[in-house]
N, CA and C atoms as an extended XYZ file, in Angstrom:
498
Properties=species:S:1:pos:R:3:atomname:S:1:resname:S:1:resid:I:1 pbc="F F F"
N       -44.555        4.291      -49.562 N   UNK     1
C       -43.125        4.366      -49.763 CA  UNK     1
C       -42.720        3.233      -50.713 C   UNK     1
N       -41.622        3.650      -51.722 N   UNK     2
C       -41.200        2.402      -52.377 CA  UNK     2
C       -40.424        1.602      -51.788 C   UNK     2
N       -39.844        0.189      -52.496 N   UNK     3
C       -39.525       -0.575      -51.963 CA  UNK     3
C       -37.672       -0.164      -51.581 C   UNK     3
N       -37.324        0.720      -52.655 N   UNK     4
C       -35.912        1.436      -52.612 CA  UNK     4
C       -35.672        2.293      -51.466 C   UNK     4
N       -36.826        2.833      -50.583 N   UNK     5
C       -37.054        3.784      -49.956 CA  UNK     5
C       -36.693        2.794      -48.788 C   UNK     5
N       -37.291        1.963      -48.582 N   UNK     6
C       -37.328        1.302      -47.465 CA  UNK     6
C       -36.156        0.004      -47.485 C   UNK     6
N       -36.144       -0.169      -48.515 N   UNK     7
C       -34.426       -1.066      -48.279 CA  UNK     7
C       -33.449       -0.026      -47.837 C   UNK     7
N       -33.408        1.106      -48.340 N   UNK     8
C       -32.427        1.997      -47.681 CA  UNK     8
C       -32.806        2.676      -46.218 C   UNK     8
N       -33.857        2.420      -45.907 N   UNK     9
C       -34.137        2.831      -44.628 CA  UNK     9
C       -33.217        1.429      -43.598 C   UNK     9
N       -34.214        0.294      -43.770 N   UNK    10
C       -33.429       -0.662      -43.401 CA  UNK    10
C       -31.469       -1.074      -43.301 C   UNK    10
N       -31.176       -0.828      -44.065 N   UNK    11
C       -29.880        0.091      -44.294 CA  UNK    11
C       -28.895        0.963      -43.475 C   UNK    11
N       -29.900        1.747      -43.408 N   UNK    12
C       -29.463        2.787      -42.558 CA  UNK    12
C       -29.450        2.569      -41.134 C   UNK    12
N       -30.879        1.682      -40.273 N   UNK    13
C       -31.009        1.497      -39.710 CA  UNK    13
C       -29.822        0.188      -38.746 C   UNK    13
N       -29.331       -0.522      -39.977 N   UNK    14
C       -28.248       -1.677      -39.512 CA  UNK    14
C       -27.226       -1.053      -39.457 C   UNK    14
N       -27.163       -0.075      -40.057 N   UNK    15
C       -25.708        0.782      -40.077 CA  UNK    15
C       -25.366        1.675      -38.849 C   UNK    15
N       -26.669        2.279      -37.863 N   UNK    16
C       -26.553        2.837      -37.190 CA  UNK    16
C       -26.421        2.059      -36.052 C   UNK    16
N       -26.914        0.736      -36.050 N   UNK    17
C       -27.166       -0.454      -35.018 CA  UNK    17
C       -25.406       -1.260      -35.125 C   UNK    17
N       -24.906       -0.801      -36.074 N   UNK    18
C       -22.954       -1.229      -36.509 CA  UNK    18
C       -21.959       -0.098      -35.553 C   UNK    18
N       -22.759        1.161      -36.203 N   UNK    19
C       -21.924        2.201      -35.515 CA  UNK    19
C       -22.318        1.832      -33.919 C   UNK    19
N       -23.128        2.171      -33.250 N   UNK    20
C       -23.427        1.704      -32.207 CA  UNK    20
C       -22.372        0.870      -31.500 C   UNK    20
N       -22.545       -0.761      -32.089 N   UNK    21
C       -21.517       -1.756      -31.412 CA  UNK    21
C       -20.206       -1.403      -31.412 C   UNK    21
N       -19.524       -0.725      -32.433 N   UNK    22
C       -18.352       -0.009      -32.435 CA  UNK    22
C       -18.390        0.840      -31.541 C   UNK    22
N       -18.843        1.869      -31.162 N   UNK    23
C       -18.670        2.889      -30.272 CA  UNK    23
C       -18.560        2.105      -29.060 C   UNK    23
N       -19.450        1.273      -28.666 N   UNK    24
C       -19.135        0.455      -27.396 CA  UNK    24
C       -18.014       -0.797      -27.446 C   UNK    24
N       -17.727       -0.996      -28.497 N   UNK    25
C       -16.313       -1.344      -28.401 CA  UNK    25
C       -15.006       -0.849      -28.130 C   UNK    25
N       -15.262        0.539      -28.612 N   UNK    26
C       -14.241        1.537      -28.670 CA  UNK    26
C       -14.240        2.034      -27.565 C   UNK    26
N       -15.273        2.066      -26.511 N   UNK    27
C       -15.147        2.116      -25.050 CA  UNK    27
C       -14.854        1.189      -24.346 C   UNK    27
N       -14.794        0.504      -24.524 N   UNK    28
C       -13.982       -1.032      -23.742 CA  UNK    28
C       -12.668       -0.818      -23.850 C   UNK    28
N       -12.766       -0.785      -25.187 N   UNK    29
C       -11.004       -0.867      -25.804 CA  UNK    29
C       -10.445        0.325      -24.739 C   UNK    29
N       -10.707        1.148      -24.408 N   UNK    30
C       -10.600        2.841      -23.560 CA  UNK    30
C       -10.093        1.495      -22.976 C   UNK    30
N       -11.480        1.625      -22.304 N   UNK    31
C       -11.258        1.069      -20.510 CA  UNK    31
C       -10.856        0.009      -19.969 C   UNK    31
N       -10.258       -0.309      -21.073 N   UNK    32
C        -9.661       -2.117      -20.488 CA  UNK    32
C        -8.390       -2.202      -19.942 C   UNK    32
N        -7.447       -0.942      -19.860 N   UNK    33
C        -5.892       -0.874      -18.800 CA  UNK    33
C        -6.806        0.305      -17.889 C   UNK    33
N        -7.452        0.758      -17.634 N   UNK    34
C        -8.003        1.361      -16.850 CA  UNK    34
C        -8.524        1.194      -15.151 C   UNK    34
N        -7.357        1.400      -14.746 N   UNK    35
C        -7.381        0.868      -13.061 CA  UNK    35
C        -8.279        1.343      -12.143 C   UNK    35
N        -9.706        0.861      -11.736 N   UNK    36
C       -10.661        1.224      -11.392 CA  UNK    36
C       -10.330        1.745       -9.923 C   UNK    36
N       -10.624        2.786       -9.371 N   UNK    37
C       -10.490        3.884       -8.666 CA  UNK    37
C       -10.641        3.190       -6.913 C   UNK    37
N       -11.874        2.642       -6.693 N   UNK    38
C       -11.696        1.651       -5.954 CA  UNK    38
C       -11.859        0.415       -5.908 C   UNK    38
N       -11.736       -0.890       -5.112 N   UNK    39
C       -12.202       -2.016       -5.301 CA  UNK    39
C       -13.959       -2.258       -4.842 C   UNK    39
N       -14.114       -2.974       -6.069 N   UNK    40
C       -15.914       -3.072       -5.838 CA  UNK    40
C       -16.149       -4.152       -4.349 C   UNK    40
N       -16.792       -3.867       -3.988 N   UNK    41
C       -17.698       -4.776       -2.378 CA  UNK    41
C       -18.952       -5.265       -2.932 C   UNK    41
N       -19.535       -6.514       -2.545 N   UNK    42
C       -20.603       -6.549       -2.610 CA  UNK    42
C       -20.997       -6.809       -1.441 C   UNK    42
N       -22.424       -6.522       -1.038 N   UNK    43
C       -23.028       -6.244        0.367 CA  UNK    43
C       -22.978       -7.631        0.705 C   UNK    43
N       -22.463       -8.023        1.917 N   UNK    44
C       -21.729       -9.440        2.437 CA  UNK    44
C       -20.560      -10.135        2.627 C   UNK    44
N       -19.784       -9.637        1.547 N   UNK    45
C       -18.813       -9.908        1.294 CA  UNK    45
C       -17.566       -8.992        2.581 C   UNK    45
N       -16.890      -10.597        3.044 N   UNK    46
C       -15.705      -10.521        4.145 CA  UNK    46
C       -14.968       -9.330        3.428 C   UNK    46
N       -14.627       -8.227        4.517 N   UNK    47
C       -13.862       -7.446        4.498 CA  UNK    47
C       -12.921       -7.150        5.983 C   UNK    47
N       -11.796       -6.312        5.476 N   UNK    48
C       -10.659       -6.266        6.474 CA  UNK    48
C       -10.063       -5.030        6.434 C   UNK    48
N        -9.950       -4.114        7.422 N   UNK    49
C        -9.913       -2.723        7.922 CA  UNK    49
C        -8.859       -2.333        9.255 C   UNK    49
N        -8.631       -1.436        9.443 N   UNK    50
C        -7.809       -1.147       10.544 CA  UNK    50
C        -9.013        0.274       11.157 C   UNK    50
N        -9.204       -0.647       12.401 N   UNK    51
C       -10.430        0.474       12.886 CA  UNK    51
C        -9.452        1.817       13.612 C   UNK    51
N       -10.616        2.611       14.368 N   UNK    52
C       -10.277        3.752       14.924 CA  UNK    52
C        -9.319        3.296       16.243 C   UNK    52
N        -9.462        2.461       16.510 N   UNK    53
C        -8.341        2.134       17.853 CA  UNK    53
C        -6.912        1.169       17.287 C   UNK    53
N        -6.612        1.996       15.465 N   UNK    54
C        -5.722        0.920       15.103 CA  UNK    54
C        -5.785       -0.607       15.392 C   UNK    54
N        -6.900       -1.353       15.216 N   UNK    55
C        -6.779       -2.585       15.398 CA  UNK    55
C        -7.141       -3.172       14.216 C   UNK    55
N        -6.306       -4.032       13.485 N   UNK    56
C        -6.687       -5.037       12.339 CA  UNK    56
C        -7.926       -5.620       12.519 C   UNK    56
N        -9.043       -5.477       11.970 N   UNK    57
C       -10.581       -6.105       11.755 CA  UNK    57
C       -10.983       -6.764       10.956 C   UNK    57
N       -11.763       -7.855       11.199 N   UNK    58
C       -12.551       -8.137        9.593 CA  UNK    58
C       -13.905       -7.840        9.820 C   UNK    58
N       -14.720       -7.788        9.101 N   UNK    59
C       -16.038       -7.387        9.087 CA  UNK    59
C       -16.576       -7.838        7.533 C   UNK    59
N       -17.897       -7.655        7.496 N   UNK    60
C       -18.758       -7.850        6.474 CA  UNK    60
C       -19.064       -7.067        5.859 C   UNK    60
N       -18.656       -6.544        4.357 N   UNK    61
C       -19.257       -5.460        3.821 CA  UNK    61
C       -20.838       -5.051        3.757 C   UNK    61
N       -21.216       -3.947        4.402 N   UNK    62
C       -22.717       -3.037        4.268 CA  UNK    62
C       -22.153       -1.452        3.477 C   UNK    62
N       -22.931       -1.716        2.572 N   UNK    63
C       -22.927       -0.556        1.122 CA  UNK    63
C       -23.898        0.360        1.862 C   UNK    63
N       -23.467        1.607        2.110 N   UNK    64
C       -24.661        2.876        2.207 CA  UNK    64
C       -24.688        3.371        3.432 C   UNK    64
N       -23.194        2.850        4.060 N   UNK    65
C       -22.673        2.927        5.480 CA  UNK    65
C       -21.563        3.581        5.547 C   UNK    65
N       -21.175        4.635        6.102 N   UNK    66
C       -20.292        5.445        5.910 CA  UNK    66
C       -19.243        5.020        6.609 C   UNK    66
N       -19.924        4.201        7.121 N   UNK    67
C       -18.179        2.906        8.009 CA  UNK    67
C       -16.964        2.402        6.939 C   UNK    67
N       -18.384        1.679        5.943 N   UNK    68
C       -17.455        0.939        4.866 CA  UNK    68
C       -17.016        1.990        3.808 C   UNK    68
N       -17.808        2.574        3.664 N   UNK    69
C       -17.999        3.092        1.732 CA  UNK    69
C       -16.523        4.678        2.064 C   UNK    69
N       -16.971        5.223        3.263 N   UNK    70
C       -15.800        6.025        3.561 CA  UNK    70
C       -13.980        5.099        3.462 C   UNK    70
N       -13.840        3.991        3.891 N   UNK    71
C       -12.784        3.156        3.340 CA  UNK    71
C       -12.750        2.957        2.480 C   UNK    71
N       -13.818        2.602        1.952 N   UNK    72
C       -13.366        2.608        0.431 CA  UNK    72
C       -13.193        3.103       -0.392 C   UNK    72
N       -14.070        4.375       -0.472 N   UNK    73
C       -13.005        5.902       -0.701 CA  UNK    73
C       -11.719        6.012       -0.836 C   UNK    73
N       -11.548        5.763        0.225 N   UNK    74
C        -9.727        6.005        0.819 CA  UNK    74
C        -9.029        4.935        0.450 C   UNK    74
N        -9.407        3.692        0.207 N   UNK    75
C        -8.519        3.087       -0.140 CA  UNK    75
C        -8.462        2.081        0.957 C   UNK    75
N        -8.998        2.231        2.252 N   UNK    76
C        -8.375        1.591        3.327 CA  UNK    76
C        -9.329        0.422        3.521 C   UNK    76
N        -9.989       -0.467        2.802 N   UNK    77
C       -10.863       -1.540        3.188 CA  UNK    77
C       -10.401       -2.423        1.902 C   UNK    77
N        -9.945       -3.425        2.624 N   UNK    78
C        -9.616       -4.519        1.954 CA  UNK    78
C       -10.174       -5.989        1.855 C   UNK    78
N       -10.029       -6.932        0.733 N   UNK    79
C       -10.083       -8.148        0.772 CA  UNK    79
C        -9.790       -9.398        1.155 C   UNK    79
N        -8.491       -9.063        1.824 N   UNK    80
C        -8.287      -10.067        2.795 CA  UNK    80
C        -6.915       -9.439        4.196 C   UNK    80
N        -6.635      -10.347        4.900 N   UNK    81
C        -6.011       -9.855        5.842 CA  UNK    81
C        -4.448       -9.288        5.659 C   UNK    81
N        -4.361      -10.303        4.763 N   UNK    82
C        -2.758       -9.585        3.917 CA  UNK    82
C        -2.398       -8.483        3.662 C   UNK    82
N        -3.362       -8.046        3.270 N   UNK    83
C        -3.209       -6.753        2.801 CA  UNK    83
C        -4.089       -5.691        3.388 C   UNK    83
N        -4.384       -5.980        4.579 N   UNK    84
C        -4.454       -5.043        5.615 CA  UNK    84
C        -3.194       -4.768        6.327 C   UNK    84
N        -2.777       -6.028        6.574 N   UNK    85
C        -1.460       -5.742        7.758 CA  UNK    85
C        -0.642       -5.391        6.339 C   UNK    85
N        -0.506       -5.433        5.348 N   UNK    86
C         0.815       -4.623        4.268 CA  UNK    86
C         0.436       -3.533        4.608 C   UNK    86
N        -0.963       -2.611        4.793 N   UNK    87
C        -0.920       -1.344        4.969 CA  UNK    87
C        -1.148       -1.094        5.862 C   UNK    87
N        -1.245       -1.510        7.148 N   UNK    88
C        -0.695       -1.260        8.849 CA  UNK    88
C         0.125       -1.277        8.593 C   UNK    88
N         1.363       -1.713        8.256 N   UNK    89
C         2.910       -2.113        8.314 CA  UNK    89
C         3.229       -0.669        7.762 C   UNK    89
N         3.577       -0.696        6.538 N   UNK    90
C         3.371        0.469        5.319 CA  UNK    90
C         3.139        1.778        6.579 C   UNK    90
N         1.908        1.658        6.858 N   UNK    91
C         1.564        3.094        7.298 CA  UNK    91
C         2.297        3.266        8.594 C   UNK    91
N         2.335        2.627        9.075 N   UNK    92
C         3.585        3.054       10.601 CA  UNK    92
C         4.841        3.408       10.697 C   UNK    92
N         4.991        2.088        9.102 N   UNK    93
C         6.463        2.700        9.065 CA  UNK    93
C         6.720        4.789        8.458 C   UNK    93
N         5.892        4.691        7.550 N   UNK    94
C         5.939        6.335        7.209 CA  UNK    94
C         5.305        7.075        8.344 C   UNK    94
N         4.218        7.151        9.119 N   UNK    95
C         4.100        7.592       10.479 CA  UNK    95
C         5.118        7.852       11.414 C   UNK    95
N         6.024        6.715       11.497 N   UNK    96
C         7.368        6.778       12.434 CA  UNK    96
C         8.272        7.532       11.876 C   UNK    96
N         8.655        7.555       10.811 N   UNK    97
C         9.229        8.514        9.938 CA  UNK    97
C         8.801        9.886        9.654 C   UNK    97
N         7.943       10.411       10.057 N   UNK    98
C         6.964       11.411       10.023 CA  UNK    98
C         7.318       11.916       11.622 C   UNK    98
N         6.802       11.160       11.982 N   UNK    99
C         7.120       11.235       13.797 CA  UNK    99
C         8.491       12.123       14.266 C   UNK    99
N         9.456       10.959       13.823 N   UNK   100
C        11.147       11.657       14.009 CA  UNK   100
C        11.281       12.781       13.321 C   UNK   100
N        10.901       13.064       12.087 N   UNK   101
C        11.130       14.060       11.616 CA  UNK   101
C        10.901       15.219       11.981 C   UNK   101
N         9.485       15.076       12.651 N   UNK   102
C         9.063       16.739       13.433 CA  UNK   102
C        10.098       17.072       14.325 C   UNK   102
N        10.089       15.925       15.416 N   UNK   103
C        10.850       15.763       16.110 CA  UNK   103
C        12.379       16.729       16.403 C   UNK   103
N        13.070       16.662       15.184 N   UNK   104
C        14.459       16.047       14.916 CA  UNK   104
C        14.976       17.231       13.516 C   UNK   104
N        13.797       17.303       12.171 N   UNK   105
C        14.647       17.791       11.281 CA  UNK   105
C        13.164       18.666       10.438 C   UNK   105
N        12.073       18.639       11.561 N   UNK   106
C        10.800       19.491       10.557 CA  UNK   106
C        11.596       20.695        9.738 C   UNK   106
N        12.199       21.501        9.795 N   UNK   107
C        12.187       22.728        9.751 CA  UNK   107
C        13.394       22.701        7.893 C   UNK   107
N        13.772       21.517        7.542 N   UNK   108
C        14.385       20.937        6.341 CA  UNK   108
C        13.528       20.226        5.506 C   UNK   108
N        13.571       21.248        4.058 N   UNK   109
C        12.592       21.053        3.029 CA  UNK   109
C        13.364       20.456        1.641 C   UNK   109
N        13.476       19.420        1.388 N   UNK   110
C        14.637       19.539        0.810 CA  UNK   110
C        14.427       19.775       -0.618 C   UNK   110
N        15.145       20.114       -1.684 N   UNK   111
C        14.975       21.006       -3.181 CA  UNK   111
C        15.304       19.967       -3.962 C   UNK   111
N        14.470       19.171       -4.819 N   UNK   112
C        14.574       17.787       -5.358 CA  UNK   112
C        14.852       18.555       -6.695 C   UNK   112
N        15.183       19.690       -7.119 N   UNK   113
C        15.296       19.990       -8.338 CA  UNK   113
C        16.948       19.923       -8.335 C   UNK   113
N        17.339       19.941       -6.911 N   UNK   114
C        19.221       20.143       -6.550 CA  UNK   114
C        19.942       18.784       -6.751 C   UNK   114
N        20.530       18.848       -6.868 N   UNK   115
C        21.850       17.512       -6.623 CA  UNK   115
C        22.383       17.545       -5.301 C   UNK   115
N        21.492       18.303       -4.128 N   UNK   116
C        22.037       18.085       -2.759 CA  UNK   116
C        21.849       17.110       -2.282 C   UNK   116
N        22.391       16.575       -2.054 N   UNK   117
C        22.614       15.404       -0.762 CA  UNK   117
C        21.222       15.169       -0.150 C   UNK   117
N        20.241       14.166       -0.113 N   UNK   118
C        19.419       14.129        0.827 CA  UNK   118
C        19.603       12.456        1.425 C   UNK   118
N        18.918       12.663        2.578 N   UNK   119
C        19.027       11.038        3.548 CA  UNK   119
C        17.656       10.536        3.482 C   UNK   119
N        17.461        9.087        3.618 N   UNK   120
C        16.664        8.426        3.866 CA  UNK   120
C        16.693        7.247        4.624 C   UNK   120
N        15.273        7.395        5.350 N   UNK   121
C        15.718        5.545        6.279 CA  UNK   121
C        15.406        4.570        5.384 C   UNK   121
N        15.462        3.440        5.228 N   UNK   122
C        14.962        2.063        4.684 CA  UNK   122
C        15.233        1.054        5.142 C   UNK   122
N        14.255        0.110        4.870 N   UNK   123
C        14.518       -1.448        5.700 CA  UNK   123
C        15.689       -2.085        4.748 C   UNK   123
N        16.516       -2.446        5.461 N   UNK   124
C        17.379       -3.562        4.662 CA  UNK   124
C        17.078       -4.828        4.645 C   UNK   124
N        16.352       -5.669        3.881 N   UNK   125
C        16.062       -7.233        4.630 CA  UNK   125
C        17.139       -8.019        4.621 C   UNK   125
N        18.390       -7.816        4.235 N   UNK   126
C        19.757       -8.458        4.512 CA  UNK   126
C        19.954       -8.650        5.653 C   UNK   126
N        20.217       -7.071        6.244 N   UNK   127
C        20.472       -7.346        7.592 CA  UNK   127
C        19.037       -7.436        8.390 C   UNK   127
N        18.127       -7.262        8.307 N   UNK   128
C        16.728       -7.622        8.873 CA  UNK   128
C        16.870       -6.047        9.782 C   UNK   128
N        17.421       -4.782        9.333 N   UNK   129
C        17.611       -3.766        9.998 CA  UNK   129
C        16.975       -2.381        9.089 C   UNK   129
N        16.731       -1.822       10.045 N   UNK   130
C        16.472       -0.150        9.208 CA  UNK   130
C        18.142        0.691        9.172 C   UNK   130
N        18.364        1.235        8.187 N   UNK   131
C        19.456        1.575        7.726 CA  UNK   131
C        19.316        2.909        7.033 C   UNK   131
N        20.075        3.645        7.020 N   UNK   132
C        20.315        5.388        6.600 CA  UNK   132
C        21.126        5.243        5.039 C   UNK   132
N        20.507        5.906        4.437 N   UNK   133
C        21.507        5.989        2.846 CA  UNK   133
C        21.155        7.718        2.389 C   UNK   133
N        22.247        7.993        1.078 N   UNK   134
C        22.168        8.955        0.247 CA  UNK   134
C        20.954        8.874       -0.584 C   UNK   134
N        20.487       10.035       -1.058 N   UNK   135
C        19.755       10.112       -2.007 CA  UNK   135
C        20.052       10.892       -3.154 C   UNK   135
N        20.234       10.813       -4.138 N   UNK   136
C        20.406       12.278       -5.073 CA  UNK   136
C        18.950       13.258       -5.919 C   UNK   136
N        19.001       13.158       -6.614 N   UNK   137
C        17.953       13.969       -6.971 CA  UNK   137
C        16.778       12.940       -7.992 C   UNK   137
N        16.440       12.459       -7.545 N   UNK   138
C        15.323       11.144       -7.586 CA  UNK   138
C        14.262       11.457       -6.456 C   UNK   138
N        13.396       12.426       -6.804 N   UNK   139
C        11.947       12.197       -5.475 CA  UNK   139
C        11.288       11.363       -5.934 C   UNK   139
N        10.500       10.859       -4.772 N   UNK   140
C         9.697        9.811       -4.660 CA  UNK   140
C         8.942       10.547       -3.629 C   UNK   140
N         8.023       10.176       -3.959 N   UNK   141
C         6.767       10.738       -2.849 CA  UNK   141
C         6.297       10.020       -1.483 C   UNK   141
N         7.312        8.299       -1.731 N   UNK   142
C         6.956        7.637       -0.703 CA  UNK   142
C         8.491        7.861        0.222 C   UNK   142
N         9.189        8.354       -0.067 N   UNK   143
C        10.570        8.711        0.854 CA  UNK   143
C        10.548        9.885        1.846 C   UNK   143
N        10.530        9.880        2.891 N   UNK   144
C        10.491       11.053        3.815 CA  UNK   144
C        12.255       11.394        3.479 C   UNK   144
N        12.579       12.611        3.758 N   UNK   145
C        14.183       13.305        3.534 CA  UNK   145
C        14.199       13.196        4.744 C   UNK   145
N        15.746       13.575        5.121 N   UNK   146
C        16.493       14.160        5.748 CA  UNK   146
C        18.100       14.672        5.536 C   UNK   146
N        17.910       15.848        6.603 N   UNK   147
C        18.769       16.491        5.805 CA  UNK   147
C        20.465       16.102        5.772 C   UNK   147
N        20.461       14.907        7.122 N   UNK   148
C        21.969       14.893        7.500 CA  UNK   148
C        21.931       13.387        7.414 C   UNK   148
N        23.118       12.359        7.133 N   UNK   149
C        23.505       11.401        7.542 CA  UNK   149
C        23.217       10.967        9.049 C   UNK   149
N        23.368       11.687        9.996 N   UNK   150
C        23.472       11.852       11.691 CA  UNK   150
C        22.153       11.725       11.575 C   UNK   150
N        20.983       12.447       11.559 N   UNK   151
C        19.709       12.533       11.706 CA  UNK   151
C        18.936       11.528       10.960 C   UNK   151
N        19.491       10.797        9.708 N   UNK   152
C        18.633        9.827        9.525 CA  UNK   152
C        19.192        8.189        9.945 C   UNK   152
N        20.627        8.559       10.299 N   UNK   153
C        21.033        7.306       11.375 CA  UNK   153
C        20.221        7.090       13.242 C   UNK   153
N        20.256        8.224       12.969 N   UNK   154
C        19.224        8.116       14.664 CA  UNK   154
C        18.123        8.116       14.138 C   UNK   154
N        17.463        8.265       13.393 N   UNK   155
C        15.992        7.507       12.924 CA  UNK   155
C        16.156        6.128       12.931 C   UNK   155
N        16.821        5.513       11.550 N   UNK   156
C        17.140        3.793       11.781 CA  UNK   156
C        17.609        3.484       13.190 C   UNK   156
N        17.911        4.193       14.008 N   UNK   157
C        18.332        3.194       14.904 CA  UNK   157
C        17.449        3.269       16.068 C   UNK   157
N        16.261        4.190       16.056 N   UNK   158
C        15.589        4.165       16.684 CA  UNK   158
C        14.167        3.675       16.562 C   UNK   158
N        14.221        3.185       14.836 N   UNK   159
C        13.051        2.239       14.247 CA  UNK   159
C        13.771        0.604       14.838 C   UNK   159
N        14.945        0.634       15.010 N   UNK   160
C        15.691       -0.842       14.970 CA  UNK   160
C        15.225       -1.337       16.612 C   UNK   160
N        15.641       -0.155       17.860 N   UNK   161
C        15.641       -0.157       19.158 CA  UNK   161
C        14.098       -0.487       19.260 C   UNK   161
N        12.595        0.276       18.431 N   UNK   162
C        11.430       -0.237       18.590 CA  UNK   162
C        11.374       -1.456       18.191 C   UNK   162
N        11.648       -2.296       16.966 N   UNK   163
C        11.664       -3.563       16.756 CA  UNK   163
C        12.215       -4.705       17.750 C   UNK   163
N        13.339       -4.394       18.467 N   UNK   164
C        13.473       -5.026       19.374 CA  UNK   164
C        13.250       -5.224       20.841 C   UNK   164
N        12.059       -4.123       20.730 N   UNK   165
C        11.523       -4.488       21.855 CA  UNK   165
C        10.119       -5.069       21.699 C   UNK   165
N         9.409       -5.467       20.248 N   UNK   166
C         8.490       -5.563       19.887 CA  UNK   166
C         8.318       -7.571       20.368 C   UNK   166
């Protein structure tokens, strides 16, 4: 081979070894606002869970255990205790809200495409109380409805009556 032959081989060869680093740049660049699906564990590492008898836990992460790796799936195994009890808290409160609703107003679906009137409970931290308001046509997927003022005032006040006996 001549020497033209092979400078352009060489050539070619740095050029493909260029494209290369670009392409894996251009995948970073992707994946760099890219909110990874779950949080990584490494085998040892303190973890914190809400077991099957609802009780706040910590434990030690083991990878290849369908104890842990199923939470973490879901979302439900965390890094520290904070943010276990945010999602004990979190989840009871929509549970309790879930709860009354069968209860009280299952059978009301409400039409978020309408400008009807819908109710919701929420914590007020002003008054340190659960409290009933309007909604208009704003869904949110984390708001349970209801359909009446009356029905989501006897919810708050029956999230308020559990708090104070807590």
């Amino acid at each position: 081979m001549n020497t033209i032959a092979i400078e352009l081989e060489q050539e070619i060869a740095k050029t493909k070894e260029h494209l290369e680093q670009l392409e894996k740049k251009l995948d970073e660049a992707k994946n760099e606002n890219k909110v990874p699906e779950t949080l990584e564990f490494t085998p040892g590492e303190d973890c914190w869970f809400i077991n099957s008898d609802v009780e706040v836990c910590a434990g030690i992460y083991t990878r290849g255990t369908g104890y842990h790796d199923n939470r973490v799936t879901r979302r439900q195994l965390f890094k520290s205790k904070e943010f276990v009890d945010l999602f004990d808290e979190k989840s009871q409160f929509i549970a309790d809200l879930l709860h009354f609703k069968w209860l009280y107003d299952r059978d009301y679906v409400p039409d978020l495409s309408s400008n009807e009137l819908k109710y919701e409970v929420y914590f007020d931290p002003g008054c340190n109380e659960h409290d009933s308001g309007v909604v208009y046509n704003y869904p949110n997927i984390e708001v349970v409805y209801f359909s009446t003022k009356e029905i989501a005032q006897k919810c708050a006040d029956w999230l308020n009556s559990r708090r104070k006996e807590e």
